[in-house]
N, C-alpha and C positions, 0 to 999 in steps of 0.2 A: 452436535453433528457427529455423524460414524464416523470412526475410524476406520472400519473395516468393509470394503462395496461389498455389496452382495457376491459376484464374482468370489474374493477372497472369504469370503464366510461361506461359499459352498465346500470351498477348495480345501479349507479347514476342518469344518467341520465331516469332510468327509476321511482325512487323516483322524480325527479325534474317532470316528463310529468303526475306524478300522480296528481297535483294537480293546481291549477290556482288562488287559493288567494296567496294574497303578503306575509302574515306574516307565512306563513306556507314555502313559497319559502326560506326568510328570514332568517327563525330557519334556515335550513337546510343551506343554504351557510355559516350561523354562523359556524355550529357544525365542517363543512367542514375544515373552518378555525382553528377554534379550533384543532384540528385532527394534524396539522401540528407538535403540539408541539415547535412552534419555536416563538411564541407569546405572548405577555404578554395580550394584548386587542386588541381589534376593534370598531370602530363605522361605521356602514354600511347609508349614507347619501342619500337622494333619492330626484329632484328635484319636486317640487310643479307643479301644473298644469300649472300657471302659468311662469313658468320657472325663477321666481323670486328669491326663497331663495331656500337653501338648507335643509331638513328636517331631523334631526335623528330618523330611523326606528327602527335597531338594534343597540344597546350599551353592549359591554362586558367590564368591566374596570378590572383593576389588584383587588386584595383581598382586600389591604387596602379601595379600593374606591368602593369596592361593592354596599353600600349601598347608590349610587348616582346614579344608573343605570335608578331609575324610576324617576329622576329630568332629565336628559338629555332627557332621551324619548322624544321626540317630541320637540329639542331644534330647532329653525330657523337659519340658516343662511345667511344671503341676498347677494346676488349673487350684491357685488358691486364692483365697478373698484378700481383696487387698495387694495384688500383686504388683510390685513395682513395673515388671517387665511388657513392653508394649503391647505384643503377642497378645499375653494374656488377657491383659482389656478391654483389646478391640474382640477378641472372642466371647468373653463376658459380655460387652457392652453391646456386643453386635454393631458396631459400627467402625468407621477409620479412627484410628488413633494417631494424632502427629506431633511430632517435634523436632526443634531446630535449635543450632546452637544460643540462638536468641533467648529460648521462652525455655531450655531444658533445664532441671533441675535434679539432683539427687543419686538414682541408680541412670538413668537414662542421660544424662550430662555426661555421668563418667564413663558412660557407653561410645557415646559419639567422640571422644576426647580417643577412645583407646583404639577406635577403630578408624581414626582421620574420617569422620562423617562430617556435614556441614546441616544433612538433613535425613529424619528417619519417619518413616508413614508404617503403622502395622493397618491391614486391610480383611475383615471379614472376608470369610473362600464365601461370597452367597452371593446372588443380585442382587443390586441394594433397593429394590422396590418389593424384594420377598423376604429380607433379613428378619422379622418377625414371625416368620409366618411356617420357617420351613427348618429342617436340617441343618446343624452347622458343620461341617464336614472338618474343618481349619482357617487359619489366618495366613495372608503372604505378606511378610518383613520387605519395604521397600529402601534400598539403602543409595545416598545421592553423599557423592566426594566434595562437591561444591556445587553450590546452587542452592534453588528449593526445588521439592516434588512438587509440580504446581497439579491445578483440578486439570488442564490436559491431561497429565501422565494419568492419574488417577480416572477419569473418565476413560481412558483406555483401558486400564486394569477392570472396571469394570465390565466393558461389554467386552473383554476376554473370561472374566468370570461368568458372567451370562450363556457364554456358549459350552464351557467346561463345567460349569455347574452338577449339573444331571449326571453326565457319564464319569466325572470324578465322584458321585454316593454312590454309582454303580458298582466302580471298581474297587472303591474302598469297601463296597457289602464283599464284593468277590475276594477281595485280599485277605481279607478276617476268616471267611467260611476256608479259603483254602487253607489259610495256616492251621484252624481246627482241623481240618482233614489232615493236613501232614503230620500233628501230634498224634490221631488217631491212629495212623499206620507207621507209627516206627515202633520196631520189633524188642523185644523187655531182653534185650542182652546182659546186660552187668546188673541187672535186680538185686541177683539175691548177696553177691559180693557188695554191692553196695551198699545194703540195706546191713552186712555183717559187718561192715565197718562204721556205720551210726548204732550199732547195737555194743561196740567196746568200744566207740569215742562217748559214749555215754556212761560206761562203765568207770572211765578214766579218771582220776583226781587231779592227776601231776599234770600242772600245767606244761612241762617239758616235755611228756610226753604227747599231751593234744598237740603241742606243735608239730613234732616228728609223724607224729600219723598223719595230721590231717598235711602237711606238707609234701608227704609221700603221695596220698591220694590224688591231691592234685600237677605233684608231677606226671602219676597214671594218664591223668584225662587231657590236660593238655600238655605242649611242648614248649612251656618257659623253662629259662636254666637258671633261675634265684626268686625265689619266696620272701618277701619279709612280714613280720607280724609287726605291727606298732602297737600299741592299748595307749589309751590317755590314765596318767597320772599324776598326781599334784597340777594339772592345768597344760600341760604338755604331752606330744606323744612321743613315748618311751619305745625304742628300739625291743621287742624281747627275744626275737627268735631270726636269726635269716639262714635259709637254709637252700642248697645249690643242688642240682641234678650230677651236676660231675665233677670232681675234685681240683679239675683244674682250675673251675672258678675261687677258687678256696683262696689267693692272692686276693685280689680284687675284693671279696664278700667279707675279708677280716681287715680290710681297710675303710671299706666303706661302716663298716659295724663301728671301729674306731670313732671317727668322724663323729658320725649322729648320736652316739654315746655321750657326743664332747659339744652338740648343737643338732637337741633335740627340734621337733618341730612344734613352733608354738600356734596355741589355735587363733588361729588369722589367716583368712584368706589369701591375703598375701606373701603368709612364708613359703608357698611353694604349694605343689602339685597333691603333694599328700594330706596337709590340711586344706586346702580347697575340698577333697574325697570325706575329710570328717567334717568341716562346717557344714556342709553342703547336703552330707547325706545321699550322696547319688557317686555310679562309678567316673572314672575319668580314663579313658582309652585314647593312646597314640598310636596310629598303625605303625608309626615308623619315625624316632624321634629323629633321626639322622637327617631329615628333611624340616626338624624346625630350631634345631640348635644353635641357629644362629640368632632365634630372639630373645628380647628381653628376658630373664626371669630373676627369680629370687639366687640369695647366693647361697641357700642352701640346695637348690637343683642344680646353681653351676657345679658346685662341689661333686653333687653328684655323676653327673654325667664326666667331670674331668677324675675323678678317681676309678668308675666304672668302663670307662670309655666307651667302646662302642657297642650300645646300646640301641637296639631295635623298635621292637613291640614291647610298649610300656603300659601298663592296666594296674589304677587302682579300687578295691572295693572297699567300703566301708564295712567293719564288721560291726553285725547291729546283735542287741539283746532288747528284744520288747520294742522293735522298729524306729531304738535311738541308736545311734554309731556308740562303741565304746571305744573304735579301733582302727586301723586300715589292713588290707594284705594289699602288698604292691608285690607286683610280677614283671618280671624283667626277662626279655629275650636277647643272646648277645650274638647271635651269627644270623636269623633268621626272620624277617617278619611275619608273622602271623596272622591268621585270618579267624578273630573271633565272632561268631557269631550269636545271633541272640539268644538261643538257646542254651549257649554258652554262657551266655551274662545272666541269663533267667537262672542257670542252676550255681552258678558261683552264688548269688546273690542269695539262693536255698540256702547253699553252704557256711555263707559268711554267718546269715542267724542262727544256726547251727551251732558255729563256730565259738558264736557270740556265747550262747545259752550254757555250750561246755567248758568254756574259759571261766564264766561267772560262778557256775557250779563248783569247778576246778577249785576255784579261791573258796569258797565254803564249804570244800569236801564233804559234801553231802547232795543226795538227788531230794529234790521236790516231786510232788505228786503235777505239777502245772507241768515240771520237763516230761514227765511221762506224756501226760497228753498233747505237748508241743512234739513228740517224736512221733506218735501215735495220727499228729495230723501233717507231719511232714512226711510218715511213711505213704498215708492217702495223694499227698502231693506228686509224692516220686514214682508209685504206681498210675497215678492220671497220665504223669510225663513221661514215662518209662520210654517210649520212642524216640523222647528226645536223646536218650543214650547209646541211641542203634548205631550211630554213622561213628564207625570207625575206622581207624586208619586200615588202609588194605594191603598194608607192607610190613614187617616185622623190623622195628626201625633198628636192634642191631646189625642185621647180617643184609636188610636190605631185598629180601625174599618177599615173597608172598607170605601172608601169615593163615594158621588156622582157617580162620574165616572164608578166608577168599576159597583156601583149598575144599571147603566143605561145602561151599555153594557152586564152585566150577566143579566137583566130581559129579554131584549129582545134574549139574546140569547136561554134561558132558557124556553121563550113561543114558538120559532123556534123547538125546542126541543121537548117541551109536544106535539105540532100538530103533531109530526111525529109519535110518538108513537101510537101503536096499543091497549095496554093497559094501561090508562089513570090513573093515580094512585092519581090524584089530585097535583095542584099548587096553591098556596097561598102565600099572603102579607098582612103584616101589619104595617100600620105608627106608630109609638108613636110618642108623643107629652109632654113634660115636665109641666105642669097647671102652668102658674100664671109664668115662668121662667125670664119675662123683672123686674116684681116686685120681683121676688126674687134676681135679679143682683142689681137693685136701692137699695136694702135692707140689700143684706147680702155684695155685692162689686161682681167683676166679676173673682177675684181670687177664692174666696168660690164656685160661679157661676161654674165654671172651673173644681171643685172638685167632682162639685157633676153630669158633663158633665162627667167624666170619670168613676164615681161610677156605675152612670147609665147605662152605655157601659159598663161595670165588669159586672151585672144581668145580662143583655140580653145575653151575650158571655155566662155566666154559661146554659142557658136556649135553646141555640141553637146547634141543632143538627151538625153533622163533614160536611153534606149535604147541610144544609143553608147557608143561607149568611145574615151575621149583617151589616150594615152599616149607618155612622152617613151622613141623607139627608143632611143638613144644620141647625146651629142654635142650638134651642132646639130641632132637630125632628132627629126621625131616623126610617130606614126600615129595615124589616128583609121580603128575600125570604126563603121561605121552600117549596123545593120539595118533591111529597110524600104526600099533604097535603090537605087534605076534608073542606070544611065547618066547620065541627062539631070539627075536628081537629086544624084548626087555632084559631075558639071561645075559646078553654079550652087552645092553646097555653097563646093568649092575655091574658086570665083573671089569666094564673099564673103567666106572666111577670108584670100583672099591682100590684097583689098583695105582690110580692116579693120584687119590687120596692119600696111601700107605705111602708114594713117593714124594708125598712136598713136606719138606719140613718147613715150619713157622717160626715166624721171629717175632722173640719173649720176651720178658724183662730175667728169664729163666734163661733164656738162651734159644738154642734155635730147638726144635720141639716135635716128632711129630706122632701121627695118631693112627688106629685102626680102626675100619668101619663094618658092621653085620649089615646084610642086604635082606630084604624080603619080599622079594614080589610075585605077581601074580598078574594074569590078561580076564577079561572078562567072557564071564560064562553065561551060554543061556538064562533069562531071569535071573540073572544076576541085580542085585541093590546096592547101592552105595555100604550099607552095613556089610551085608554079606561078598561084596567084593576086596574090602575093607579087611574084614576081618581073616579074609585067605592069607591077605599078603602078612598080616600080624602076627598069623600062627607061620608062615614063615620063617618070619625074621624071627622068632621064638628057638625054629630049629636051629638056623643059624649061630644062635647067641650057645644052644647045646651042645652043638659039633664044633665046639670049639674057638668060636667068632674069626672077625678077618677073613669074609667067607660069604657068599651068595646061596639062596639058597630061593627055586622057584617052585610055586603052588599052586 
């Protein structure tokens, strides 16, 4: 018998033809599910392009386990022979897979025990009169608190997959083509930096050293504030490096080093977060541990989290040599949660074999001809990827400005802009330059230096209009555009930025501090380029810096 009149399968299926992204499909076969009332959860699983693992798309869990819904997201599965896990079978086998606490056994026993199930159904994504015959797109995880799944529920999940069938291969072909399009066009920013720090992490012997670089590196790329390295030794993983973005974590980072020095982690799934990442071989991401701290765990993650405290964005990877773990890097956020994404996890994951390959090297102070061609085919890698390194942040995250970037795609876009216009209102730039800033770091230290970076960007921010744009160039310099803006206009801008600046003094660990700024700017010229406008206001600030700095100087 339908569940669904005809009526409701028009109604449906014509929300289902409205749309052709995945996660929008997704909601909607959720809610459908949902609707049934005869459910406690679901996980909707969707195979990789490869047709290798299984991917979690949609995760609904029971109440108690709400707050785990965005650690599953995107958990892998690997489509291996033999697999314990339901998922995998009923995709393999192309048919329902079920168990209940009666008949369960083994990995799936201690699955329904840990998740209060009473009943679990894993279900081919296909209609079951074509499961042979066609595509298998994924599996839907059916999860029941008490009860059984009986053939009702199940006969409804079917002629829900019947009608989602077709436009879920549609969207999943369109989700794949588009993520190849979006690797295609992201722009090769940090190439060749980055490519010059796999060319002296391969140089390197001193294991001390690969830590300190590659730790640097990845404070670069993203925004954790502590790194740890573990390697397995004698059977256990061994603490070797933890290293902090800022000093202040420097308390906390030589406590928790203590610690794990004194109750390392042993390889068992059950001592914690970190060996789960090395048994397992696959990463572990918490967006936000602060939301599941209150569950069971082992007592060497209580330790952790009660010596680290508050703890955010937790991720660990395995670091692999020759696609075994010999290691983990765990990464810890303590003010901020983070949003990693996958191309994020794709290139830690680059990194971590990297990592692996120069750690092992490290220990035999010596290169092989295999790491040559392992760098030689991760160079090919990171040049395929290279767009995945485009999106960066578009603020200078000391001073809180705009950075570089930003300011070099808004000039130009901005003199595209004033050409078109009929009424020409004026455009204008100007550099600062901080006088004397190397001597004042050798002087006052590069923390004071740092203070009065950010003091400096507090003036200009007061001084610039909602239309400008501030941003710190590099170093001691920084630009501001202002549209809107004459000659005569930008001169009385610079000379009350420069005087505003000479008047604040900054508070140091030096004491109270302050600084002098050279100005150089210039309005736009007929045929004027971002080079060529660019480079007026630079020669500028050149004279500026000649006649003596502390001084405006227009071109």
């Amino acid at each position: 018998m339908a569940y669904y009149s005809i009526a409701d399968k028009c109604s449906l299926l014509e929300k289902i033809n409205s749309t052709i992204e995945l996660t929008s499909l997704l909601d909607l076969l959720g809610e459908e599910i949902q609707k049934t009332g005869q459910l406690d959860g679901y996980l909707i699983n969707l195979a990789d392009a490869s047709e290798s693992s299984l991917v979690s798309w949609k995760v609904h869990f029971t109440a108690e386990y709400q707050h785990l819904e965005d650690t599953y997201a995107g958990y892998k599965l690997e489509l291996a022979p033999n697999a314990p896990n339901l998922s995998v079978q009923a995709y393999q086998l192309r048919q329902t897979v079920q168990a209940d606490v009666t008949n369960a056994t083994g990995e799936v026993k201690r699955l329904l025990g840990l998740w209060k199930l009473e009943d679990i159904a894993a279900v081919p994504l296909i209609p079951e009169e074509d499961r042979h015959a066609q595509k298998l797109p994924g599996t839907i995880v059916l999860l029941k608190q008490y009860g059984k799944i009986t053939s009702e529920i199940l006969d409804i999940l079917n002629e829900l997959i019947g009608l989602f069938y077709a436009p879920l291969c549609n969207a999943l072909d369109y989700a794949v083509l588009k993520d190849y399009q979006s690797r295609f066009e992201a722009a090769a920013t940090e190439q060749s930096r980055f490519l010059q720090f796999i060319v002296e992490m391969n140089n390197m012997t001193s294991p001390e050293r690969i830590y300190e670089m590659f730790s640097g590196e990845l404070f670069h790329k993203l925004a954790f504030d502590m790194v740890g390295f573990f390697l397995i030794e004698n059977e256990v993983l061994v603490s070797k490096k933890i290293s902090i973005v800022n000093p202040r974590y420097e308390t906390r980072r030589a406590k928790w080093e203590q610690y794990i020095q004194a109750h390392p982690y042993q390889q068992n799934t059950t001592d914690g977060g970190i060996s789960h990442a090395f048994m397992r071989n696959t990463h572990l991401l918490f967006p936000d541990v602060q939301k599941i701290k209150h569950l069971p765990m082992s007592p060497n993650d209580q330790a952790t989290l009660k010596i680290l405290g508050n703890i955010r964005t937790l991720l660990m990877v395995p670091i692999r040599f020759q696609n075994k773990p010999i290691g983990v890097l765990v990464f810890f956020s303590f003010t901020d949660t983070l949003a990693i994404s996958d191309s994020d996890l794709s290139l830690l994951n680059n990194l971590s074999a990297f990592l692996g390959t120069a750690i092992i090297n490290g220990r035999n102070y010596q290169l092989s001809l295999e790491q040559h061609r392992e760098i030689e085919r991760l160079n090919m890698i990171l040049q395929d990827k290279v767009k995945e390194l485009a999106e960066q942040a578009a603020t200078d995250k000391l001073t809180g400005l705009f950075n570089f970037r930003t300011f070099e795609h808004e000039l130009n876009r901005r003199i595209n802009e004033f050409e078109r216009q009929t009424d020409k209102t004026g455009l204008s730039i100007a550099i600062i330059d901080i006088d004397h800033f190397k001597k004042f770091n050798d002087t006052y230290g590069h923390n004071a230096g740092n203070v009065v970076l950010t003091g400096v960007a507090k003036e200009i921010n007061k001084l610039v209009r909602k239309m400008d744009l501030a941003c710190r160039y590099g170093g001691e310099e920084f630009v501001v555009i202002l549209s809107k803006c004459d000659p005569e206009g930008i001169r009385i801008f610079a000379e009350r930025m420069r005087t505003a600046i000479e008047a604040t003094s900054f508070d140091t660990d030096a004491g109270k501090l302050s600084v002098t700024v050279s100005i150089g700017c210039t309005s736009h010229q007929p045929d004027d380029t971002y080079e060529s406008l660019f480079t007026r206001a630079d020669q500028a600030l050149y004279r500026a810096k000649e006649n003596g700095r502390n001084r405006v100087e227009l071109n």
